[in-house]
C-alpha positions in Angstrom: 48.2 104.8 117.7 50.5 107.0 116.4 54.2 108.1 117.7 56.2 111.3 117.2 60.1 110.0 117.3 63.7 111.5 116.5 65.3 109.5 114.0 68.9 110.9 112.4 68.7 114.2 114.0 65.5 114.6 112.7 61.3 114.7 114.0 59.5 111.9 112.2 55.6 110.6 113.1 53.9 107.5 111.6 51.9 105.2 112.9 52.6 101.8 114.9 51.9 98.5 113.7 53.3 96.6 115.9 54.5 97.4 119.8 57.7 95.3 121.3 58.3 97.2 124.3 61.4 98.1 124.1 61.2 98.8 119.8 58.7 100.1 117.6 57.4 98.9 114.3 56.4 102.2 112.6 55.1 103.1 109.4 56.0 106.5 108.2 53.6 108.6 106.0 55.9 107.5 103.0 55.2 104.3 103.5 58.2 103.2 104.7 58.1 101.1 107.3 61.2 101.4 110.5 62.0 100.0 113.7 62.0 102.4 116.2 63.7 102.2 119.8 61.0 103.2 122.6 63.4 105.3 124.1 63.5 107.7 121.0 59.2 108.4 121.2 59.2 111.6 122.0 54.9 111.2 122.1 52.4 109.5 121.4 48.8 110.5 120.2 45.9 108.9 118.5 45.1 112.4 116.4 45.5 113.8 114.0 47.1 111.5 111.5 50.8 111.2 111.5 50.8 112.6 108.3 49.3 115.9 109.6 51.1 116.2 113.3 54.6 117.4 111.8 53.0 120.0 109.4 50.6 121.5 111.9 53.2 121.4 114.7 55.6 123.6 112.2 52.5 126.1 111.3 52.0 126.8 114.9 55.8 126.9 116.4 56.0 129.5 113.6 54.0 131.7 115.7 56.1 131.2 118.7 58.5 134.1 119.8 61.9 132.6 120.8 62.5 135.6 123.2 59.2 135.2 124.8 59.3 131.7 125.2 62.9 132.1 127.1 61.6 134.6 129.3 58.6 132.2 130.4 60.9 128.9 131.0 62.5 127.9 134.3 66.0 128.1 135.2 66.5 124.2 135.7 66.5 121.7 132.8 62.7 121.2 131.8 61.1 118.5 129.3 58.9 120.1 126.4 55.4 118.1 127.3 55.8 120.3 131.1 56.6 123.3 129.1 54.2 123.0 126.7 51.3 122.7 129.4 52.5 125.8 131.5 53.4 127.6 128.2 49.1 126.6 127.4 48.4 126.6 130.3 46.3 123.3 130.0 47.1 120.0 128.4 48.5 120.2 125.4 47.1 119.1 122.1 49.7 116.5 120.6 49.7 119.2 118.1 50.7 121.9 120.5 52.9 120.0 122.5 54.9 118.8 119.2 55.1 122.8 118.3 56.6 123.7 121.3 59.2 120.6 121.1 60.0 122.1 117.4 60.6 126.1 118.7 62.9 124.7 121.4 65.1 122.5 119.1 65.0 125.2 116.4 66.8 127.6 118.9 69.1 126.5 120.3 71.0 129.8 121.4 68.0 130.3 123.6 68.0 127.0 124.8 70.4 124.4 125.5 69.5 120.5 124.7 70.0 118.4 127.8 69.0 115.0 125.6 65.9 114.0 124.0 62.8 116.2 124.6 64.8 118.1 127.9 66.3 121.7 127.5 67.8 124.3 129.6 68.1 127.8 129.2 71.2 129.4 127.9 72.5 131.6 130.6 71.7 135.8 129.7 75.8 136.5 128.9 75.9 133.2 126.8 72.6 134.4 125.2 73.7 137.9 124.5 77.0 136.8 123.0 75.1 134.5 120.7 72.5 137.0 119.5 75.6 139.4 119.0 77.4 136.5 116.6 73.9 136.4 114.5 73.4 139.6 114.5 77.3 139.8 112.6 76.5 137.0 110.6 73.2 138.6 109.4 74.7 142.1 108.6 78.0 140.1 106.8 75.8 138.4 105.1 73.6 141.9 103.5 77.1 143.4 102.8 78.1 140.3 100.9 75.2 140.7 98.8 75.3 144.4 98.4 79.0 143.6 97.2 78.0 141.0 95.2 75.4 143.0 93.5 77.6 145.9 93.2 80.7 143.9 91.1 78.0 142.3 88.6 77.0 145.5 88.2 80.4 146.6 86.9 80.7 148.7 90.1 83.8 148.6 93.0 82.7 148.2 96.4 84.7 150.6 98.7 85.6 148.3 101.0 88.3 147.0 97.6 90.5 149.4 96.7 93.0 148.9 100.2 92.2 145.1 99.4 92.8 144.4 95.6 96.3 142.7 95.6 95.1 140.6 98.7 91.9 139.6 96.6 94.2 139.2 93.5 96.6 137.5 94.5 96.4 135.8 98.0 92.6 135.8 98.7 91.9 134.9 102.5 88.2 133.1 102.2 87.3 133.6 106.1 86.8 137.7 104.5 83.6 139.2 103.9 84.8 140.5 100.4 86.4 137.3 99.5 83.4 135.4 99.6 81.4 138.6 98.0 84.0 138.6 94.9 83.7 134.7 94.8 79.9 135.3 94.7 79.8 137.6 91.9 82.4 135.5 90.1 80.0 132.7 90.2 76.9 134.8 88.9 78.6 136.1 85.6 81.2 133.0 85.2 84.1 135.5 85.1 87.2 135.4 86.6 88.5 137.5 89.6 90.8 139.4 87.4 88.5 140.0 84.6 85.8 141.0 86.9 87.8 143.5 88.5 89.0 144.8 85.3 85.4 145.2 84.3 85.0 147.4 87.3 87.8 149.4 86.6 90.0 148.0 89.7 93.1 147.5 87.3 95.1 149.8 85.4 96.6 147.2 82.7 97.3 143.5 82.3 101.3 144.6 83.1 100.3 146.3 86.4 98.6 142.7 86.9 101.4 140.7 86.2 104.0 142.9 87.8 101.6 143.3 90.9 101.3 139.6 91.9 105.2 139.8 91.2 105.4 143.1 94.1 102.9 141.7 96.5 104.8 138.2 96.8 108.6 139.5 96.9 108.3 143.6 97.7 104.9 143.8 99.5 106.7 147.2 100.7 106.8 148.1 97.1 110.3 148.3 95.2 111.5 151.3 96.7 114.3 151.7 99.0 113.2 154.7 101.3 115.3 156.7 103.5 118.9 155.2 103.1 122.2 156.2 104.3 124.6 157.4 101.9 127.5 155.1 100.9 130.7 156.1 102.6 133.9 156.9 100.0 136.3 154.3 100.1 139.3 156.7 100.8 143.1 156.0 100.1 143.4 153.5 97.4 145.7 154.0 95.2 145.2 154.9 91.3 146.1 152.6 88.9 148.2 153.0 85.6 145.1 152.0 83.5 142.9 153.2 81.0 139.7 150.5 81.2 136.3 150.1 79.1 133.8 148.3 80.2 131.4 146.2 77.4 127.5 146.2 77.7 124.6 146.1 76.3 123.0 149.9 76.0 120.7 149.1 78.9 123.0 148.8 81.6 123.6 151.0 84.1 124.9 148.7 87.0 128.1 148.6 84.9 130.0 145.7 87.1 133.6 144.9 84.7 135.6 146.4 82.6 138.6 145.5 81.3 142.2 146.9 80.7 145.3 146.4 78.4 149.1 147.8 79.1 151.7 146.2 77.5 154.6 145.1 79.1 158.3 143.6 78.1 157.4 140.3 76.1 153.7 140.4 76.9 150.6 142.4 78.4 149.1 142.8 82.0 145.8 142.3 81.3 143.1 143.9 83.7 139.9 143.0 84.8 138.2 145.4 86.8 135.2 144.9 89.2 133.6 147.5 90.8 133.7 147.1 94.4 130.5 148.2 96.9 132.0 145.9 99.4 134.6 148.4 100.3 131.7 150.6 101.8 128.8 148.2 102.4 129.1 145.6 105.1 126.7 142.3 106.0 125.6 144.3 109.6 124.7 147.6 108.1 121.4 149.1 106.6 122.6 148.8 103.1 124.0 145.5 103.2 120.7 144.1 105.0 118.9 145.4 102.1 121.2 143.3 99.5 120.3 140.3 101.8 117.0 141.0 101.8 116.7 141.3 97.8 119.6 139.1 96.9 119.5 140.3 93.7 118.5 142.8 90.5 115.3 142.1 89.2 115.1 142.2 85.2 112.0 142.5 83.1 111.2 144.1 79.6 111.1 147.7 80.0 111.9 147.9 83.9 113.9 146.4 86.7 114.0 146.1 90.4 118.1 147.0 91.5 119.3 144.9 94.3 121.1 148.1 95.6 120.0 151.7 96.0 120.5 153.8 93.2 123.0 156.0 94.9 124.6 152.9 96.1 124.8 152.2 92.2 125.6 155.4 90.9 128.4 155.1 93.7 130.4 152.1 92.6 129.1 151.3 88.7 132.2 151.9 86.3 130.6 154.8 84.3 133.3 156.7 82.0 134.9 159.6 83.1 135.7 158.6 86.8 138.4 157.0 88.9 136.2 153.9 90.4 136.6 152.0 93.6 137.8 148.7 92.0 139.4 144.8 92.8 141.0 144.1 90.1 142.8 141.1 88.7 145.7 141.3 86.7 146.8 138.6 84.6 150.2 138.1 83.4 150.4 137.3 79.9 153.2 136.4 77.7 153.7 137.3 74.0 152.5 133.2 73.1 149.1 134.1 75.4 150.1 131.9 77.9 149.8 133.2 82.0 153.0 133.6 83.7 151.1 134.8 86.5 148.7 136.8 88.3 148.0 139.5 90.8 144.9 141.3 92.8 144.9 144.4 94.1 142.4 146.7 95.5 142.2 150.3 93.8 141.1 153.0 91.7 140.6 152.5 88.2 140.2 155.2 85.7 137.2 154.4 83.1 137.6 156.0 80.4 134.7 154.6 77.8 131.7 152.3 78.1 131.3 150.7 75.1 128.2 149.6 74.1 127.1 145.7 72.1 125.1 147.8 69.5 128.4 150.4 68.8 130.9 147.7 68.9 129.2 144.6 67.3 128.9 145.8 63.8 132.5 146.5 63.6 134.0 143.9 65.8 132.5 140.3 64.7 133.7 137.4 63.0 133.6 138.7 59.6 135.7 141.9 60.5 137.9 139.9 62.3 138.6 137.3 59.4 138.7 139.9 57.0 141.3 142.9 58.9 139.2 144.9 61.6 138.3 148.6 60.8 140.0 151.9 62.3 137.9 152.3 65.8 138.8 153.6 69.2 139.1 150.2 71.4 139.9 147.7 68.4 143.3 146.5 69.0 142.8 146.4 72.4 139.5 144.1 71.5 141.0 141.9 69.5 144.3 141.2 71.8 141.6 140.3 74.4 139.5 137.9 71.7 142.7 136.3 71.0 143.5 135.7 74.6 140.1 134.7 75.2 140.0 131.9 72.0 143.7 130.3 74.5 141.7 130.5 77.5 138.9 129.0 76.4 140.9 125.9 74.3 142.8 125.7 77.6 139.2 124.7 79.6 138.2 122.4 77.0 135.1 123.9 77.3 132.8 126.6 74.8 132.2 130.0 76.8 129.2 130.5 75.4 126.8 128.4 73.8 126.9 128.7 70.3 123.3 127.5 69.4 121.4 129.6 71.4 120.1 133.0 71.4 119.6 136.3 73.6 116.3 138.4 73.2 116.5 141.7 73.9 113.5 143.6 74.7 113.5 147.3 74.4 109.6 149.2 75.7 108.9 152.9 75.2 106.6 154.0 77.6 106.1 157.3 76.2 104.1 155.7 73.7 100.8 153.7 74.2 98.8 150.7 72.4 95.1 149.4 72.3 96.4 147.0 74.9 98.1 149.9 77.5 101.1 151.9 77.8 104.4 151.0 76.5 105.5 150.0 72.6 107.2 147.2 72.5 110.7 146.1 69.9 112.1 143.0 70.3 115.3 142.2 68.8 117.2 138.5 68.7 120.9 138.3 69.2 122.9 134.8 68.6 125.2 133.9 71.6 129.2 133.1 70.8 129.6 136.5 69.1 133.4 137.3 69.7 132.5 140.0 72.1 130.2 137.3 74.4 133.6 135.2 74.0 136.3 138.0 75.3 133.5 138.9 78.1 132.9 135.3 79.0 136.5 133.7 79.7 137.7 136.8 81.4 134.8 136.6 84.1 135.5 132.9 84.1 139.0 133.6 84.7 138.4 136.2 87.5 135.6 134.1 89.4 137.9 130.7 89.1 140.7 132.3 90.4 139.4 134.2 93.3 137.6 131.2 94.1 140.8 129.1 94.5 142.6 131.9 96.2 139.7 131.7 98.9 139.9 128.1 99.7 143.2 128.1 99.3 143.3 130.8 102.0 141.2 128.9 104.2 138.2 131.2 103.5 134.5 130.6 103.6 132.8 131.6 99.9 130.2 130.8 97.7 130.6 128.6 94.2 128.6 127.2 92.0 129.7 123.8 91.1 128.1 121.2 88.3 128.8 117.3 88.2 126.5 115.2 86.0 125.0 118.2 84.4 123.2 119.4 87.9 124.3 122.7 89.3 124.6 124.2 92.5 125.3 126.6 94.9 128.0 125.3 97.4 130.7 126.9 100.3 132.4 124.3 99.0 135.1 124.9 96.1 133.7 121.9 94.4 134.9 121.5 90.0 132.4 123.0 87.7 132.5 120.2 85.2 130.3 122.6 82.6 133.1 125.2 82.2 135.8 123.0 82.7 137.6 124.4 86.3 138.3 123.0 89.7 136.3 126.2 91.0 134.2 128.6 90.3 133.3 131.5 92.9 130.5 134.1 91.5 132.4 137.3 92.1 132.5 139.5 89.1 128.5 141.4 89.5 128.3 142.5 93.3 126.3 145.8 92.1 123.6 142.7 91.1 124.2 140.1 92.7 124.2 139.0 96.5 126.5 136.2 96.2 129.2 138.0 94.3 128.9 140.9 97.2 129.3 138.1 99.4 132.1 136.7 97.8 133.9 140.4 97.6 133.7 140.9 101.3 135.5 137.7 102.0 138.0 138.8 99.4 138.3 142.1 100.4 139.2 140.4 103.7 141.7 138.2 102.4 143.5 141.3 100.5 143.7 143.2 103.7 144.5 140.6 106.3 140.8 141.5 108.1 138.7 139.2 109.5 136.2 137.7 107.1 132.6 138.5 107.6 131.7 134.9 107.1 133.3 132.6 109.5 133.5 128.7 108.0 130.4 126.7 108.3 129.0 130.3 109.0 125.2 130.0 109.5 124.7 133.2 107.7 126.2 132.2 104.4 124.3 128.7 104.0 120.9 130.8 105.0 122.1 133.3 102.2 123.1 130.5 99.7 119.5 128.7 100.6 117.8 132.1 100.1 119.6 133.4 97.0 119.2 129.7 95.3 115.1 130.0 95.7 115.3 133.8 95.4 117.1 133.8 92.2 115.1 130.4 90.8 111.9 132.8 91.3 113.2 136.0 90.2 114.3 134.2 86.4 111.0 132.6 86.4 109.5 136.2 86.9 111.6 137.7 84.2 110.9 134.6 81.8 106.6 135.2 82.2 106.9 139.1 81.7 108.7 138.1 78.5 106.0 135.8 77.5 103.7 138.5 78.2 106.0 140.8 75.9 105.5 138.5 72.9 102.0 138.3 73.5 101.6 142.2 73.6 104.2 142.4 70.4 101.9 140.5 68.3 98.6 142.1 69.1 100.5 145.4 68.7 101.7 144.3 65.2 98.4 142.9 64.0 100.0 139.6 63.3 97.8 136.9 62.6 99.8 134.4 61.7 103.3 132.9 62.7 105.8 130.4 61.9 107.0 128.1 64.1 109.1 125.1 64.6 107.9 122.0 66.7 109.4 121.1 69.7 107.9 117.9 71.1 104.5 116.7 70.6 102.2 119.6 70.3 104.6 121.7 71.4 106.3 124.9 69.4 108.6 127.8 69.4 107.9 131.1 67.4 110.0 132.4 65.0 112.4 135.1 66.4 110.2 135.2 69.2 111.1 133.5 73.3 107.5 132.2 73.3 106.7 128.7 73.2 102.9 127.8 72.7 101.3 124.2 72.5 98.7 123.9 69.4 96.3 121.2 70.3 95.3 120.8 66.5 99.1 120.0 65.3 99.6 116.4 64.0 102.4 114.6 65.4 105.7 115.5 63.8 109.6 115.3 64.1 111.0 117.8 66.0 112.4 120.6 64.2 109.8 120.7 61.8 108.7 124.3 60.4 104.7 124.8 60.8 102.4 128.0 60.2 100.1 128.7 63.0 96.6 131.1 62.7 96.6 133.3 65.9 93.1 132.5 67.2 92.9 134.4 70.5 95.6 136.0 73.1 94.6 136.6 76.5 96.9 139.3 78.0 95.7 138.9 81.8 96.2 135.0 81.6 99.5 136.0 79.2 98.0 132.3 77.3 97.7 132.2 73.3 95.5 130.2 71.7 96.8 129.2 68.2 95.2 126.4 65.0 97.7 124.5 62.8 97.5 125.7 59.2 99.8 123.7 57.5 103.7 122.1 57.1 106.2 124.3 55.9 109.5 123.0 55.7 111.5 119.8 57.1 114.2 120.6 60.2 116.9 121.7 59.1 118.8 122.9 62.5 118.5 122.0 65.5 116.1 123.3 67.8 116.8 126.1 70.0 117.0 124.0 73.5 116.6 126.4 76.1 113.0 127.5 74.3 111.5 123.9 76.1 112.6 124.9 79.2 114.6 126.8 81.3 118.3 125.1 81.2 121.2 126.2 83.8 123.2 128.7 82.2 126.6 130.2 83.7 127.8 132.0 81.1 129.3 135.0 82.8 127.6 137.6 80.2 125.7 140.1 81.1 
């Protein structure tokens, strides 16, 4: 005797050896041998062999149409053998009655299992719905393929092009051209981005890179649209100044500048900040849109401003012009020391913007130790340096770090390379020049003293604060142990900064007896100090890749094969006159500051990654190592 039985989800035959009633002992064609409940024997036949009943059974539910055979059942719940014999219309073969129990189970959008060996018909909506769904599934899966085939084949599907960053960047696997990109990727072992590229979906490994920037933080795109135009602040009065502003030749958001008059046993020095928050306010258009970027993006060769440009062109200290100012006048006597200070809101007359590569050759430490030159600025430069070298002794604290360095990355994009558009210089520039020093301690003195004026006004701002090396944003005026003051209120960049616009409009409150914007323990100020802290943190680490991605591009343009380097930490090093740090699997273990030569094996520009081989030892340390390069340390030095 032989049984047909469900076991596991599955139909199994074999033959019994021994019958218990209520189980089975069954041998399988396999030769395995189970115990089988009674209640699970679906049938039971003396031919043909077990071995044969299951294959057979398939063969001839093959021929079965699933659309017939729902057309013939009845409405009520059947069993198989009773459909079987009307579907026949005769007893069954074992054979037969086993093919029809297979068809059944093998649909089962036509019919619905009611438990072992019973069925009932799906209902004609249920059934239509179902053959709708496999009918989608069936056409999703030919375009899949057709995609599939198409990317291997070097070719874009049009169904990509209004979908690239989404399959770039943020790929949503429940799409049909997810799964066919995935496909494809398998089939050649390429990447998504190198696949695409292949197909001619990207324009340039910097389009790449600044795209997954865009879709994350400006899926709108950078621009600013349709905006109202700044109202003129009207009525402040002029003041008796003639200020410069310092920068580097790239700047155009041109925040501070600075002023000198002299007065009976001392100066009144001014430092002048431009001031949008005289026309912007936290409800309008424009100042949603500084809350909504919270600040400038930088990046070689481009940037992302937190304001409009007319908004910019508006406020920024450019030469020539009377500009809507605060300003901060500090009282100093003929020793340096501050006899007092005052803050007024005004119009400033700017009459140059000097520039770091004018100024630097002719104002530096060796001009200054040996008599500085003739130049328009210079006495007024130097007054400030020497104010600045009191300031800073007074903090107990170096404005800027002496050790480190400042790349600056200048891109042509009227010329073009092997690897895309835009020729690349980069130039380094140590930090604690005289100029970074005279910049530095006058925005620390500005920011620290409008910080204290606001708390002790009672008003809500935002400071950044540091205690045991860790800093922070804060509403509260907490010391910042780095630079050495009891506060320290970011206020001196509000054409780039959200927190310094912030700051001004509680300022500007203060000056004019108005209500502040932000009220204390204001809800909008810690959601803008939350945002602007992870904002920020991401914008840097945006700026930091593109300049990796710089360096990588510099060298291929260059042709350079091989580099020097110094070791950082274990197989870790930093380029010579280059921000990149690499790791070189092949380098031995060595002391830190150790000089090694390194053979540039391969540079991947989409993945921004180098791949570099130790060549040999060049020279013992002899400095020390260039901190920042091993990661990214907290850095409020107020230069620009």
């Amino acid at each position: 005797m032989n049984v047909l039985f469900e076991e596991d989800g599955a139909f199994r035959a074999g033959t019994v050896l021994a019958d218990n009633n209520t189980s089975l002992q069954v041998e399988l064609a396999s030769g395995k041998r189970s115990k089988v409940k009674a209640a699970n024997v679906l049938l039971r036949f003396a031919e043909p062999a077990a071995a044969e009943l299951v294959e057979r059974a398939e063969a001839e539910a093959e021929s079965m149409d699933a659309d017939f055979l729902w057309e013939a059942c009845p409405e009520a719940e059947f069993d198989f053998s009773d459909f079987a014999r009307d579907y026949y219309g005769r007893a069954p073969s074992p054979v037969e009655a086993a093919a029809a129990l297979l068809r059944l189970h093998a649909a089962p959008i036509y019919f619905h299992r009611k438990g072992r060996g019973r069925f009932r018909k799906a209902p004609p909506e249920i059934l239509q719905a179902a053959l709708a769904g496999l009918e989608k599934k069936r056409q999703q899966t030919l375009a899949i393929e057709r995609m599939a085939e198409a990317l291997k084949a070097g070719q874009l599907p049009a169904e990509f092009p209004p979908l690239l960053g989404q399959l770039l960047y943020k790929p949503d696997r429940n799409r049909i051209e997810t799964k066919a990109l995935e496909a494809a990727c398998a089939d050649t072992g390429l990447s998504a981005p190198r696949l695409l590229e292949r197909c001619g979906a990207l324009t340039g490994s910097h389009d790449y890179h600044l795209g997954r920037f865009l879709y994350e933080y400006f899926p709108r795109g950078p621009g600013f649209g349709e905006i109202p135009q700044p109202a003129e602040p009207a009525g402040l009065p002029r003041a008796e100044v003639a200020a410069f502003s310092i920068d580097d030749a790239h700047t155009t958001e041109i925040d501070d500048a600075f002023s000198v008059t002299p007065r009976p046993g001392g100066w009144s020095i001014g430092i002048h900040i431009a001031a949008p928050g005289l026309a912007l306010h936290p409800g309008d258009e424009l100042g949603a849109i500084a809350r909504s970027r919270l600040s400038t993006v930088y990046m070689p060769g481009k940037k992302i401003t937190m304001l409009p440009d007319a908004v910019v062109q508006r406020f920024t200290l450019a030469a020539g012009r009377d500009c809507p100012a605060i300003s901060l006048y500090l009282e100093v006597a003929a020793d340096y020391s501050l006899v007092g200070h005052e803050t007024r809101i005004e119009r400033v007359p700017v009459v140059a913007n000097l520039r770091h590569h004018d100024i630097e050759p002719l104002f530096n430490e060796e001009t200054l130790a040996a008599g500085l030159p003739e130049f328009p600025f210079g006495a007024e430069l130097k007054l400030l340096w020497e104010l600045a070298t009191v300031l800073e002794a007074g903090r107990g604290k170096a404005s800027a770090q002496q050790n480190f360095s400042d790349f600056n990355f200048v891109v042509d994009w009227n010329q073009a390379t092997a690897a895309g558009p835009g020729r690349v210089a980069i130039s380094e520039r140590r930090r604690g020049s005289p100029l970074d020093k005279l910049v530095a301690e006058l925005m620390i003195a500005a920011n620290a003293t409008w910080g204290r004026e606001l708390a002790d006004a009672g008003i809500s701002a935002l400071y950044r604060a540091q205690s045991a090396g860790k800093v922070r944003m804060t509403t509260v005026a907490a010391p910042h142990e780095g630079l050495g003051v009891d506060c320290y209120a970011w206020s001196s960049s509000p054409l780039r900064r959200y927190v310094d616009l912030a700051n001004q409009w509680q300022l500007i409150a203060w000056l004019t007896g108005g209500e502040p914007p932000f009220a204390a323990h204001s809800a909008e100020l810690l959601a803008a100090l939350r945002d602007f802290e992870l904002t920020y943190a991401a914008y840097a680490e945006f700026q930091r890749g593109m300049e990796r991605y710089w360096c990588l591009r510099w060298l291929l343009q260059e042709n350079v094969k091989r580099i020097e380097a110094s070791v950082l930490r274990e197989n870790l090093v930093r380029a010579d006159g280059l921000p990149l740090v690499l790791r070189v699997p092949s380098l031995p273990a060595q002391e830190r500051g150790v000089r090694v030569l390194l053979e540039i094996e391969k540079i991947d520009l989409l993945e921004a990654e180098i791949r570099a081989r130790f060549v040999e030892i060049l020279a013992a340390p002899e400095v020390a190592v260039n901190a920042a390069s091993v990661s990214a340390l907290e850095d409020d030095s107020p230069t620009e």
